[in-house]
N, C-alpha and C positions, 0 to 999 in steps of 0.2 A: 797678407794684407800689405802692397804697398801705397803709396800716397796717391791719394783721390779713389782707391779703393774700399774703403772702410766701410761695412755696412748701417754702421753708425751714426744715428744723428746727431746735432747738437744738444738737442735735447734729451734725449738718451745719456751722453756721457755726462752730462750736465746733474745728471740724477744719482748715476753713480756715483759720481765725486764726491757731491756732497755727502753720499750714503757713508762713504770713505771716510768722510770727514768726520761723520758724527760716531762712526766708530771709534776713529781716532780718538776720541775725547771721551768713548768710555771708559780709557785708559790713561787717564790722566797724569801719570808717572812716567809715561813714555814719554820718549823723545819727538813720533812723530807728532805726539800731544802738544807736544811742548813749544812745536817751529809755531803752529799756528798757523800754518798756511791754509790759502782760502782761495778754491777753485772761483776763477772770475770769469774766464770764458774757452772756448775749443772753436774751432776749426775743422769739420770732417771731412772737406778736401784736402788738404794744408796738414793736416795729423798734428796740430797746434795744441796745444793746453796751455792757459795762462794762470798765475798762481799771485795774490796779493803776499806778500810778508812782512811782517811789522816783529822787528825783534825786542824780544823784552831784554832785560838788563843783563839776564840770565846770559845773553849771546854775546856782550860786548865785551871787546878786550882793556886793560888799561886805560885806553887812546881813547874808550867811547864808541869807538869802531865796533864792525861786525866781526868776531872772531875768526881766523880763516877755517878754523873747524865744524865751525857750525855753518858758514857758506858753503862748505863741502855738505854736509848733514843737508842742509836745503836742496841743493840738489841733489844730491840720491833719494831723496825724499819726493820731492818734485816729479822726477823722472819715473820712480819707479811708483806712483801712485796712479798717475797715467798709464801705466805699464799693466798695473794690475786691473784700472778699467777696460783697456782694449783689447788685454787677453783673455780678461775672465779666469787668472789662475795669479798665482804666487808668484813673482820672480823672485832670483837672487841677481846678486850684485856681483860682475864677475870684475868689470873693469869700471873706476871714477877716475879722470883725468881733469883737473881743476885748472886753470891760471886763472890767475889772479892780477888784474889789470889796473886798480885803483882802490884805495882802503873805498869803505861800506858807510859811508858817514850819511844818517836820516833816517825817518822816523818808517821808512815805508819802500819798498822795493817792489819791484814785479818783477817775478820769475817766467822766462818765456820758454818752452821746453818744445822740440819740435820731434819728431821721429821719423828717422829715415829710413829704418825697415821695421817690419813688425812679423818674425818669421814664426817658424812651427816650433825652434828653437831658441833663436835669440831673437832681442830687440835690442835695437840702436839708436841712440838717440844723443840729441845736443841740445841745449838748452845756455843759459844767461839769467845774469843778475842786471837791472837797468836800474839806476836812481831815476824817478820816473821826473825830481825835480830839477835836475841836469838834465837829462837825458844821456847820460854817459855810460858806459857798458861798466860792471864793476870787475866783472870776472865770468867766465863761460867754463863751460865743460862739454866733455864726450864720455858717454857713458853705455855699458854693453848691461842687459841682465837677461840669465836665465831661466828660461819659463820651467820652473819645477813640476808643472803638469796637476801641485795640487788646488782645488777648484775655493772659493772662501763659500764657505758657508752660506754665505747673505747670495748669492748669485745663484743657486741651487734653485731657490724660490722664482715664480713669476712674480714680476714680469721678465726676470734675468735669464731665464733659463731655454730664450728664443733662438730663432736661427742666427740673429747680432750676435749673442754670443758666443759664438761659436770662436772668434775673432783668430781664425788660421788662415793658411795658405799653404799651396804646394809648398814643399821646404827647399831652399836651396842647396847645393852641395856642402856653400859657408855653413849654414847654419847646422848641417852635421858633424862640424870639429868640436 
């Protein structure tokens, strides 16, 4: 599946996400429980996901700032939630590459996460933190994760378990290292 290929709609991953989400919060001791983030829109030309996050106190450093460990947690978080809607399986995390551009200061951030491949084996993807009240970039990343091939549970079911989900492609050479 590369970009503008996706057989997905917006309304489709728009279901997932949230499905994502409200898993998320049967597990309220997690971490992905804990970021709070809140699928707000996608893109199924564009391979777009956009993500609300509003950090509780829990994420801030000394300064009041956003910790740079939990900006990392955000996006892997972010990315690989996406990851797991457009695959329909499990990834892991093989590469996060963070910079960090401006401390995190405000009540509310948008995570914008994009994916640049989406293979048999990996997904690649890049993604940004925006203070949406600047509009100033806080910190970006590039991120790799690998599709573990196992399927969740909740996608097993219809409506999930259509030809959309299928969400492969011939694999590239890349994608077999």
């Amino acid at each position: 599946m590369e970009n503008g290929q996706n057989p997905m709609s917006r309304e489709e991953m728009m279901k997932l996400m949230k499905m994502l989400e409200s898993h998320g919060r049967m597990q309220p001791d997690r971490l992905n429980a804990r970021l709070g983030l809140t699928c707000v829109d996608f893109d199924p030309e564009k391979l777009d996901v956009t993500y609300l996050f509003r950090p509780a106190e829990l994420f801030l450093n000394p300064y009041g700032e956003v910790h740079g460990g939990a900006a990392a947690s955000v996006f892997d978080t972010a990315c690989g939630m996406g990851a797991v809607a457009l695959t329909r399986t499990f990834p892991t995390t093989v590469n996060l590459n963070v910079t960090y551009h401006r401390p995190m200061r405000g009540e509310a951030f948008s995570v914008e996460v994009h994916y640049e491949h989406v293979g048999n084996r990996l997904v690649n993807a890049t993604a940004r933190i925006i203070n949406p009240e600047s509009g100033k970039i806080c910190s970006t990343c590039a991120a790799t994760y690998y599709r573990t091939g196992i399927t969740p549970k909740e996608f097993e079911a219809e409506p999930f378990s259509g030809s959309a989900a299928a969400g492969t492609t011939e694999g590239r050479e890349s994608d077999r290292r």
